[in-house]
TIMILO-931056 format. One record per atom (N, C-alpha, C): residue in three letters; z negated, x, y. Coordinates in steps of 0.05 Angstrom, whole numbers, padded with zeros to 5 digits, always signed. Last residue first. Layout:
BEGIN
ALAZXY;...
//
This chain:
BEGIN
UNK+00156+00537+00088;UNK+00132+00565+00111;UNK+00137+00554+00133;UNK+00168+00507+00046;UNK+00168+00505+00068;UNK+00148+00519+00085;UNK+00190+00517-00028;UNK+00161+00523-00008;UNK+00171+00525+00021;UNK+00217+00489-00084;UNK+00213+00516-00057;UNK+00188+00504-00039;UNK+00211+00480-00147;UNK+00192+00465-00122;UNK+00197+00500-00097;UNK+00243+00471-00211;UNK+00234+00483-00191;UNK+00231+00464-00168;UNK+00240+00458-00280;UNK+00233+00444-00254;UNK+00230+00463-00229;UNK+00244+00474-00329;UNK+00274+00475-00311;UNK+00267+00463-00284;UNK+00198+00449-00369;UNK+00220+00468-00372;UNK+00242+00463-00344;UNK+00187+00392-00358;UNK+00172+00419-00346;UNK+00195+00441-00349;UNK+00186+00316-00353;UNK+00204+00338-00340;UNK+00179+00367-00338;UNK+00201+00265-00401;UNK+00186+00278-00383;UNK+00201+00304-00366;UNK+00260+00222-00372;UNK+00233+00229-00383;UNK+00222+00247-00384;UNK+00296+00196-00347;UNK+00294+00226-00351;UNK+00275+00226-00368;UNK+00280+00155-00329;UNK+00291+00168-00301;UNK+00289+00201-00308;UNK+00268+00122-00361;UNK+00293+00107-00340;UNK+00298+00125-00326;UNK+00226+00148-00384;UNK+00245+00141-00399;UNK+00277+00131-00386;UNK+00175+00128-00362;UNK+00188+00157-00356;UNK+00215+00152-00364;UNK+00161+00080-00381;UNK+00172+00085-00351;UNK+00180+00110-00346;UNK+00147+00094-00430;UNK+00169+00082-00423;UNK+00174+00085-00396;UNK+00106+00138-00420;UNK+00131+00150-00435;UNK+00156+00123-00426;UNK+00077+00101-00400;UNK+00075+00118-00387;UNK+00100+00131-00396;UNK+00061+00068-00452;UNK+00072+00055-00433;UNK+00069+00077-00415;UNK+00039+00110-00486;UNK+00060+00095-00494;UNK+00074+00084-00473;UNK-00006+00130-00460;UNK+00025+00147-00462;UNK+00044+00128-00467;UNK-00038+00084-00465;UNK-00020+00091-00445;UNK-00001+00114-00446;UNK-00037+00091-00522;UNK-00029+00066-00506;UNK-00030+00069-00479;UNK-00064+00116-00557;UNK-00044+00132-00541;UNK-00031+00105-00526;UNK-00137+00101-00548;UNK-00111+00114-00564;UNK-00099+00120-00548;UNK-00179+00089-00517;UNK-00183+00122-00533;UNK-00164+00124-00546;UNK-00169+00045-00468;UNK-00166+00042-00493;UNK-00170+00077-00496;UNK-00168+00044-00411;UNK-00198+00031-00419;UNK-00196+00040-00458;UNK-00106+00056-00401;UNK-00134+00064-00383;UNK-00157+00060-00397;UNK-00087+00009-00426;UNK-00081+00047-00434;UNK-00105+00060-00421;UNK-00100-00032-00404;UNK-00105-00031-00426;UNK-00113+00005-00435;UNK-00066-00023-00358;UNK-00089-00020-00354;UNK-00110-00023-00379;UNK-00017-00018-00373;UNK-00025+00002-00365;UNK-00062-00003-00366;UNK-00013-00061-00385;UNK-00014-00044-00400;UNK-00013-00026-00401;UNK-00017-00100-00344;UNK-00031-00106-00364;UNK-00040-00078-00384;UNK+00035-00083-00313;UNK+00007-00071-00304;UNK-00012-00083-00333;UNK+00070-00103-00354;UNK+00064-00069-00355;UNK+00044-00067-00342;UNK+00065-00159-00349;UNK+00061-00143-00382;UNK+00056-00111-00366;UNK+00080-00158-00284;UNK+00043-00165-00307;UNK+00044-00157-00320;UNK+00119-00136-00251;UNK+00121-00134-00283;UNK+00093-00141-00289;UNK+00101-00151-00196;UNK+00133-00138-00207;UNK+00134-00139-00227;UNK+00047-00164-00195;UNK+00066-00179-00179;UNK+00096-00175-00189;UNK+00040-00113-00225;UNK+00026-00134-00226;UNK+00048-00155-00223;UNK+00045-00074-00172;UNK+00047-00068-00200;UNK+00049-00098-00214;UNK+00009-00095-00134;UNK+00040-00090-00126;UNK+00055-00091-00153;UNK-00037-00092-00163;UNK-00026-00117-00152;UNK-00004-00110-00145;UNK-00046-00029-00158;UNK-00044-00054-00183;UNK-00033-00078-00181;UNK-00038-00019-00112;UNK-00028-00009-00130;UNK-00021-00037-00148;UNK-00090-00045-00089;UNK-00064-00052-00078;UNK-00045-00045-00093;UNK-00126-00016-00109;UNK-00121-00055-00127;UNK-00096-00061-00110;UNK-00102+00045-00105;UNK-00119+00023-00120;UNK-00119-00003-00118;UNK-00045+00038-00059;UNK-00070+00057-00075;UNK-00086+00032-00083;UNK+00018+00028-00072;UNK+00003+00027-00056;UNK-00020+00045-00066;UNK+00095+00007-00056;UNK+00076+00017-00072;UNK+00044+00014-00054;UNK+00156-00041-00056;UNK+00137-00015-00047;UNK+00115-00009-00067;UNK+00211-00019-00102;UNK+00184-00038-00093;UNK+00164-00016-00078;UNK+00247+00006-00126;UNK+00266-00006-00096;UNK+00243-00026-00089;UNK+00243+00026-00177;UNK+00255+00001-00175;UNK+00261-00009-00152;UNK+00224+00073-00161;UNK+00244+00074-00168;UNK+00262+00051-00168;UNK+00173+00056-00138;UNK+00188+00067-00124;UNK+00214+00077-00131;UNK+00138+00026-00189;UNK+00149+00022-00170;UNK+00176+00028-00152;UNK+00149+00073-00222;UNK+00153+00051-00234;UNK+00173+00036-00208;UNK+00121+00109-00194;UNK+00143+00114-00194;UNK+00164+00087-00216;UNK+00074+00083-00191;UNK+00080+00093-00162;UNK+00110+00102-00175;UNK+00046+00083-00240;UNK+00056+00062-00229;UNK+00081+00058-00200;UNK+00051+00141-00252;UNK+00061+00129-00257;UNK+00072+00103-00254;UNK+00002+00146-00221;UNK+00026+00163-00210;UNK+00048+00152-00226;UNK-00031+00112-00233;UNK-00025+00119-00216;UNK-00004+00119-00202;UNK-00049+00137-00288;UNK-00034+00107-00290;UNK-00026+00104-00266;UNK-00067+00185-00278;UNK-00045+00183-00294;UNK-00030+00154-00281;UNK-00121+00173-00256;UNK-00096+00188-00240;UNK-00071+00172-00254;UNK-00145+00159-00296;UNK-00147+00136-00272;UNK-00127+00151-00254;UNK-00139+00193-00342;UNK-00121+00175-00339;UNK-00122+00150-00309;UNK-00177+00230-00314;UNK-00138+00235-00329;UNK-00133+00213-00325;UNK-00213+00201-00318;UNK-00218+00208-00298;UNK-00185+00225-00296;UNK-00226+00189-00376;UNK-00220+00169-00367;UNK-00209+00175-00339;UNK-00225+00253-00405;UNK-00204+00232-00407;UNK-00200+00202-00394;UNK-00273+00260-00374;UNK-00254+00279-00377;UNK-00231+00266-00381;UNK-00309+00225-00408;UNK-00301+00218-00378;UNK-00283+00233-00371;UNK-00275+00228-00478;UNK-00302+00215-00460;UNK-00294+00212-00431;UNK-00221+00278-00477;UNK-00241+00256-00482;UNK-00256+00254-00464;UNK-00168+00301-00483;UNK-00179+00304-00475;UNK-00197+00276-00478;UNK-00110+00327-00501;UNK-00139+00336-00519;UNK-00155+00328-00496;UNK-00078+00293-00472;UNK-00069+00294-00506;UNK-00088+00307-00513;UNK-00077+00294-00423;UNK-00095+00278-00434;UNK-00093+00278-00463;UNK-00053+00337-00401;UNK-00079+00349-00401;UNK-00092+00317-00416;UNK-00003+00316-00414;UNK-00005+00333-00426;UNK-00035+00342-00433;UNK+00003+00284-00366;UNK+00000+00265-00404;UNK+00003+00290-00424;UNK+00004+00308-00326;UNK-00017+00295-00329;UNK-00012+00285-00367;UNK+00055+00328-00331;UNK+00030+00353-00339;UNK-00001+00340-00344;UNK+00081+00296-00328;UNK+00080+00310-00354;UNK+00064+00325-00348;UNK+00074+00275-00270;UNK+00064+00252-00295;UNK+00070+00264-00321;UNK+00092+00314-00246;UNK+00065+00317-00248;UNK+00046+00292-00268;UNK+00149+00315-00263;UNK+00132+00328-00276;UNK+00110+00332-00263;UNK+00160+00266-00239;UNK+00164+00265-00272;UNK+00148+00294-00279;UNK+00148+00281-00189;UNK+00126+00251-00203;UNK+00133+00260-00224;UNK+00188+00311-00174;UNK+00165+00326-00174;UNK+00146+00307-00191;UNK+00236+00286-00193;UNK+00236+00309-00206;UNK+00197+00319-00199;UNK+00241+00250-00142;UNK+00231+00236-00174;UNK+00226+00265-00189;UNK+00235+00290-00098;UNK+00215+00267-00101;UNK+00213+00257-00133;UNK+00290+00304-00112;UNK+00264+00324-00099;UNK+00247+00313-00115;UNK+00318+00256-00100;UNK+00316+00269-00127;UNK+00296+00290-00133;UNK+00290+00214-00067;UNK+00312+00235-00061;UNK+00308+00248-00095;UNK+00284+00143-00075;UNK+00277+00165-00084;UNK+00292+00186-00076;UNK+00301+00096-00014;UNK+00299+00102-00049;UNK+00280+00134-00046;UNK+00251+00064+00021;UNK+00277+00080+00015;UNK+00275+00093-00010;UNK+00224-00006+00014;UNK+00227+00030+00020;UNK+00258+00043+00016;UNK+00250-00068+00038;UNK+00232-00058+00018;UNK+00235-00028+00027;UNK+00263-00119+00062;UNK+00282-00099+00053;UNK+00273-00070+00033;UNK+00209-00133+00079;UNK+00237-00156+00054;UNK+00257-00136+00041;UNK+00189-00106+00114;UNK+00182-00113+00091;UNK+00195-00116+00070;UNK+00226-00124+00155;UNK+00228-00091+00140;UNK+00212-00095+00118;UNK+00218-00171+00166;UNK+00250-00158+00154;UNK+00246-00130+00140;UNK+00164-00170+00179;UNK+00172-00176+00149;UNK+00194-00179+00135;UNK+00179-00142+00232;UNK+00151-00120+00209;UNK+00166-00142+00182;UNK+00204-00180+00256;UNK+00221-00150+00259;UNK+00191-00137+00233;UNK+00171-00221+00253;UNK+00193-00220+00245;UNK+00214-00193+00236;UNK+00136-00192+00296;UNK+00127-00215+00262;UNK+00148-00214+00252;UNK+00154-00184+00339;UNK+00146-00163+00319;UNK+00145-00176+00294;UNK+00163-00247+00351;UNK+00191-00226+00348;UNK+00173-00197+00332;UNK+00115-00268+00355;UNK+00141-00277+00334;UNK+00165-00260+00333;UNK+00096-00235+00398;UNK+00080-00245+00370;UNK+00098-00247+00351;UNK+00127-00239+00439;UNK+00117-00212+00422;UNK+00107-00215+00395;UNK+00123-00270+00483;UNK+00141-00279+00458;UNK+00149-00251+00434;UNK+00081-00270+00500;UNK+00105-00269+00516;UNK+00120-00272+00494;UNK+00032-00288+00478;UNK+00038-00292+00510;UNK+00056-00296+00522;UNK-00002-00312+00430;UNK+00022-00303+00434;UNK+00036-00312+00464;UNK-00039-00309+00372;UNK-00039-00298+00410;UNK-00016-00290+00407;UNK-00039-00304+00322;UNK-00065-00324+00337;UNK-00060-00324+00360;UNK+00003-00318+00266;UNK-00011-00312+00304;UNK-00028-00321+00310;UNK-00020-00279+00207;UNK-00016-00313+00228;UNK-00017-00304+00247;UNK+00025-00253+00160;UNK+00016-00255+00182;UNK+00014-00282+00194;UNK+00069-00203+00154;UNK+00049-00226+00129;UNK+00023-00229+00145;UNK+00072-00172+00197;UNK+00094-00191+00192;UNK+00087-00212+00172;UNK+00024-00140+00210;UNK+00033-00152+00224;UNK+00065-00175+00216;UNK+00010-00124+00158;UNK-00010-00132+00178;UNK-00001-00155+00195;UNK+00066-00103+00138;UNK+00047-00127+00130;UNK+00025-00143+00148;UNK+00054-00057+00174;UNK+00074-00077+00175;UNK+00069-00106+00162;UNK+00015-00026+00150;UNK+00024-00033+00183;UNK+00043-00055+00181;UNK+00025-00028+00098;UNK+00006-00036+00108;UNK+00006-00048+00139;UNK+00074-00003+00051;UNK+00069-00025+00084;UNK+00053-00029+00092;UNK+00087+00047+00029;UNK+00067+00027+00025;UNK+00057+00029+00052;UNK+00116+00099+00033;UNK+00124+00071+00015;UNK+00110+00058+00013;UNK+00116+00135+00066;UNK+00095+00138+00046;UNK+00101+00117+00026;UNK+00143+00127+00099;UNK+00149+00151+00097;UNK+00133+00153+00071;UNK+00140+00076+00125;UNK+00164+00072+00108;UNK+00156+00104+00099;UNK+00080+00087+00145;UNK+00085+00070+00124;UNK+00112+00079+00110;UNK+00102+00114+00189;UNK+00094+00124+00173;UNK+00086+00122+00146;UNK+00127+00070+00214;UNK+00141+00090+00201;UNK+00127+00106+00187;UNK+00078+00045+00227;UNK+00104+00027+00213;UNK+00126+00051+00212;UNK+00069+00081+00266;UNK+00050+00074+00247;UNK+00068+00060+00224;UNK+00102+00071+00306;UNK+00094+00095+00292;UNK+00080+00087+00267;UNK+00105+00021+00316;UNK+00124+00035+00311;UNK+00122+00060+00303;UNK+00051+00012+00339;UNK+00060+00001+00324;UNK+00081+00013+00305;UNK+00061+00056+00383;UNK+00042+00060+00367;UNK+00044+00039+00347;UNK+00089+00025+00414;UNK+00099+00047+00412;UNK+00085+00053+00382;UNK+00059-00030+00438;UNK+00087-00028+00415;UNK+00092-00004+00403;UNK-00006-00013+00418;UNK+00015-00015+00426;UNK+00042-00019+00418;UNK-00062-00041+00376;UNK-00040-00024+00383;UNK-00020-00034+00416;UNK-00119-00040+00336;UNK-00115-00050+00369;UNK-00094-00024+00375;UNK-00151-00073+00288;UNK-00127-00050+00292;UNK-00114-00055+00322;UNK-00211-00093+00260;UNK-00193-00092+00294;UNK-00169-00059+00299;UNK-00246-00120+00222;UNK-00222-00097+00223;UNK-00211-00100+00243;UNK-00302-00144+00202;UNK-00284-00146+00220;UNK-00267-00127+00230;UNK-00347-00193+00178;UNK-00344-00172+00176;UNK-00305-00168+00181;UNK-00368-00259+00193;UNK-00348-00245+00183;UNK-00348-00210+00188;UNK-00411-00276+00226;UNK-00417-00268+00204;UNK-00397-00276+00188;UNK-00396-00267+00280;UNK-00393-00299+00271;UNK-00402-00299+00245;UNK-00372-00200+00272;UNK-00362-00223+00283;UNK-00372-00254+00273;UNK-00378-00135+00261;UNK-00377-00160+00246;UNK-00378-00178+00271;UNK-00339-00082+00257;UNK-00348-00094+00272;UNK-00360-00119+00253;UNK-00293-00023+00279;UNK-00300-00048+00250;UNK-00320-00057+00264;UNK-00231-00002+00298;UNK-00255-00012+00306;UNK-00265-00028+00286;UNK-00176+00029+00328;UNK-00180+00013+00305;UNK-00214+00019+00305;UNK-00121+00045+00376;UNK-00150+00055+00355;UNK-00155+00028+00339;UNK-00074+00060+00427;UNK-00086+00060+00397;UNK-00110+00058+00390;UNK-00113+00019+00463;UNK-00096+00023+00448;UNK-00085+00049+00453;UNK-00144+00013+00515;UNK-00152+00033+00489;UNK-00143+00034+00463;UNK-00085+00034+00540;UNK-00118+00032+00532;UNK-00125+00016+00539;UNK-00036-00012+00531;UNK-00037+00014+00544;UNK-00068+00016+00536;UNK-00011-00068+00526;UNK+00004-00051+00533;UNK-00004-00026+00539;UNK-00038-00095+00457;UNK-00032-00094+00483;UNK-00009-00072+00494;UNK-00048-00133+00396;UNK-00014-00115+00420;UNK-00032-00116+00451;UNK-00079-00127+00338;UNK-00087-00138+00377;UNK-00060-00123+00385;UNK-00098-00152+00279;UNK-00078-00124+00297;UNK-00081-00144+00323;UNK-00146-00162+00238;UNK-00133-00173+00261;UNK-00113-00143+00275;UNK-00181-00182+00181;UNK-00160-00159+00188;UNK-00144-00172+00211;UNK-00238-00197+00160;UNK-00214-00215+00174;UNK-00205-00181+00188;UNK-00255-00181+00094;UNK-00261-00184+00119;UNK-00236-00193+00134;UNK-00281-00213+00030;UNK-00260-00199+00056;UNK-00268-00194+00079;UNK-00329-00217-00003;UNK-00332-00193+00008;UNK-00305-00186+00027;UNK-00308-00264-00031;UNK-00331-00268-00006;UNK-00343-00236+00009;UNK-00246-00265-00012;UNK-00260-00273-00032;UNK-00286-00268-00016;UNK-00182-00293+00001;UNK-00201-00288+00009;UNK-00228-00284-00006;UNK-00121-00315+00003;UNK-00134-00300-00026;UNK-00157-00283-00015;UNK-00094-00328+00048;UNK-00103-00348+00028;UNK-00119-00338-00004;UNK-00069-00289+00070;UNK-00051-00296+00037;UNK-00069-00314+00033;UNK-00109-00287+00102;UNK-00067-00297+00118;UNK-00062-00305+00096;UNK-00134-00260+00078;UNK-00151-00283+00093;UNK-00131-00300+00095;UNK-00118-00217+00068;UNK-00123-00237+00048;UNK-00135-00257+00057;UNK-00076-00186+00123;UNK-00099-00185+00099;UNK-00109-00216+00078;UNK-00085-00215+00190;UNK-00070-00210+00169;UNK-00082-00210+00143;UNK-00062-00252+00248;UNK-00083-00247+00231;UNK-00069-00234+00197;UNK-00045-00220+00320;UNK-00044-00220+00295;UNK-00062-00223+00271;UNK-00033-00220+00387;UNK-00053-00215+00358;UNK-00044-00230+00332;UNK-00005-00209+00445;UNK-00001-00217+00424;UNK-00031-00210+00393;UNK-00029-00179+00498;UNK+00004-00196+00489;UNK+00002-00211+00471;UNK-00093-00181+00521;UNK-00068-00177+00497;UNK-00045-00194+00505;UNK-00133-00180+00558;UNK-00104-00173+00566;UNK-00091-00175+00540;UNK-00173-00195+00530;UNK-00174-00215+00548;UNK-00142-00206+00555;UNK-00208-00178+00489;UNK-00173-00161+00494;UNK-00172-00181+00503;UNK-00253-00200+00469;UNK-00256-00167+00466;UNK-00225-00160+00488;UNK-00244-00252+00471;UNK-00266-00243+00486;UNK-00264-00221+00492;UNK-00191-00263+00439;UNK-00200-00267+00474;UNK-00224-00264+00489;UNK-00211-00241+00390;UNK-00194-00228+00415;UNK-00198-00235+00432;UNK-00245-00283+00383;UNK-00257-00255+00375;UNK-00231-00239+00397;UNK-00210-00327+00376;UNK-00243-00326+00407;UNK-00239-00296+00405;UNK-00191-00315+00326;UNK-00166-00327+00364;UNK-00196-00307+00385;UNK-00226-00314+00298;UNK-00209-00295+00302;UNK-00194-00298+00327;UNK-00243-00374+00295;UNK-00262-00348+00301;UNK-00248-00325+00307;UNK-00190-00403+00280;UNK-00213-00400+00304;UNK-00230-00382+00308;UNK-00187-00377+00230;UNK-00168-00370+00251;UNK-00179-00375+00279;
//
């Protein structure tokens, strides 16, 4: 956190506020993290984001505005996986001028807490049938053909596991860990289904289908926005 405080006050001598985030914040650091910092100022060269190494830490510099915070943190809610917001609400201060630090921090891990917006029916109707067309192309399919199916499959499936249950979601080990964190037996087994040449992930792929319809092709229509 000392190295991270300096690292702003050398680079963003004007910040409002900084932020430490990422697995360094969770205490789940391993020897390839890097220190994930969001910087608040009020104007350029905010927006942008910058990598860097630092002190021999390797070094993520997300350098916003409030405005641009708030964008970004919506685009998250639009996609269901917090990142922006996490950044900044699962989080240490390191810099805090005006009292920006603790009030975004607060205002990013309410929204956190409260979690995504549900499913529109659009949305579950399109996952149920691109998770049947995916467990269709894996029923003849082998060797890498079939592992490269199923590294999708388990996926898109986890993602609606998730996103049905009112949890955010994410992409690869963030996936999994979101997954994980909510049910272990099913990420377990999913990820079993992944590495195994039987039907053990249909199996657990058919159950999560199962809550919301199960599979779906016959009767699906998708209009088209010109």
């Amino acid at each position: 956190m000392d190295l991270a405080r300096q690292l702003v006050r050398e680079l963003y001598p004007d910040a409002r506020a900084a932020w430490l985030g990422g697995s360094v914040a969770r205490g789940e650091a391993s020897s390839t993290s890097d220190l994930d910092i969001t910087v608040l100022l009020d104007g350029p060269p905010a927006p942008m984001r910058k990598s860097l190494e630092y002190g021999g830490w390797p070094v993520e510099l997300f350098v916003h505005t409030e405005k641009s915070l708030r964008f970004f943190a919506d685009k998250d809610q639009a996609r269901r996986q917090p990142t922006m917001m996490r950044l900044v609400g699962e989080s240490v201060v390191l810099l805090d001028t005006d009292g920006s630090g603790a009030r975004l921090q607060q205002e990013y891990l309410a929204e956190v807490a409260a979690g995504p917006r549900p499913l529109t029916p659009e949305e579950l109707a399109l996952l149920r049938y691109t998770i049947t067309n995916l467990l269709d192309d894996l029923s003849d399919a082998g060797g890498d053909v079939r592992l490269a199916i199923a590294s999708v499959l388990w996926q898109d499936a986890a993602r609606l596991f998730l996103t049905g249950a009112g949890r955010w979601s994410g992409t690869g080990k963030g996936l999994l860990r979101e997954v994980a964190a909510y049910d272990a037996d099913l990420a377990a087994a999913l990820m079993d289904g992944v590495r195994a040449e039987d039907d053990r992930l249909v199996v657990a792929v058919d159950h999560i289908l199962a809550d919301y319809g199960g599979r779906l092709f016959a009767g699906f229509e998708l209009g088209a926005k010109l």
